[in-house]
C-alpha positions as CSV (number, residue, x, y, z in Angstrom):
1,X,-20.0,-7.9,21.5
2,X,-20.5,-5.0,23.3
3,X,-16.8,-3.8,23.8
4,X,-16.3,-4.4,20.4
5,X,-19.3,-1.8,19.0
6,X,-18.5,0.8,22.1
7,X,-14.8,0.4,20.7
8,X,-15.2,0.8,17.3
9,X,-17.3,3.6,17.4
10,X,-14.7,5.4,19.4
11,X,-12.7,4.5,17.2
12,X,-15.1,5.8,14.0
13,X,-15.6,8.8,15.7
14,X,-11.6,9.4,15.8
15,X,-10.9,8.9,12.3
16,X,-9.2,5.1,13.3
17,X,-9.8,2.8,10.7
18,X,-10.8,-0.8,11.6
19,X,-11.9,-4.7,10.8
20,X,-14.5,-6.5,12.4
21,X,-13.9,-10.2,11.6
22,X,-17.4,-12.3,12.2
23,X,-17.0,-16.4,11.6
24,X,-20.0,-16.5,9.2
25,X,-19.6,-20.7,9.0
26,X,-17.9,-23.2,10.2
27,X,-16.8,-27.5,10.0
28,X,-14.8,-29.8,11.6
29,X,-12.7,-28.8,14.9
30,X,-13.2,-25.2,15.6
31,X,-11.8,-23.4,18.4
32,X,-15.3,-20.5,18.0
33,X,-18.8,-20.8,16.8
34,X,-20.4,-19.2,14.0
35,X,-21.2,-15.5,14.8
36,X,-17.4,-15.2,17.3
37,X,-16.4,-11.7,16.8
38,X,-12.9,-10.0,16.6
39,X,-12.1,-5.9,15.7
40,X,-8.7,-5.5,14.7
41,X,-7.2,-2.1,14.7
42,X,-5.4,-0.2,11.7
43,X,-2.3,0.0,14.9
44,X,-3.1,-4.4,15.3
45,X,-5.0,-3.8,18.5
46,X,-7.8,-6.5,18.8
47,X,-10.9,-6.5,20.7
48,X,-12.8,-10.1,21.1
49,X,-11.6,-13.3,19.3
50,X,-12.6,-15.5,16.6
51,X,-9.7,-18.0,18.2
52,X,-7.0,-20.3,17.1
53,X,-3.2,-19.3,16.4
54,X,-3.1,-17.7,12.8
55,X,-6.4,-16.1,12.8
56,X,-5.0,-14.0,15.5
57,X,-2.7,-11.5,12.9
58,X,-4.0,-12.9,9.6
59,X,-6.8,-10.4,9.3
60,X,-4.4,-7.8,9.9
61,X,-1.7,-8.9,7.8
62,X,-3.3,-9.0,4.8
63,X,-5.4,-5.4,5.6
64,X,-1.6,-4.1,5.7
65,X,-0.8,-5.7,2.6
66,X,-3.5,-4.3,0.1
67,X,-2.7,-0.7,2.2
């Protein structure tokens, strides 16, 4: 969690725009826990994971679509 903060406040401080991405809950198999962490970049850089193969780009798919 700490790269995540130290990166998005770098990235605050230089005008980036960002998405942290927190699994709030949780059921059946899941690859993270509740409270896994990803920040996804307004370029689609991540920092951190909340795991498993969609999640990866969905967050910043649909930020790009309601640009």
């Amino acid at each position: 969690m700490k790269k995540i903060l130290e990166t998005l406040k770098s990235g605050l401080q230089n005008g980036e725009k960002a998405v942290l991405c927190t699994v709030i809950d949780n059921s059946g198999s899941c690859p993270r826990d509740k409270g896994a962490h990803m920040l996804v970049s307004e370029n689609s850089k991540t920092v951190g994971t909340v795991g498993g193969c969609l999640l990866y780009t969905s967050p910043s798919t649909r930020d790009r679509q309601k640009s």
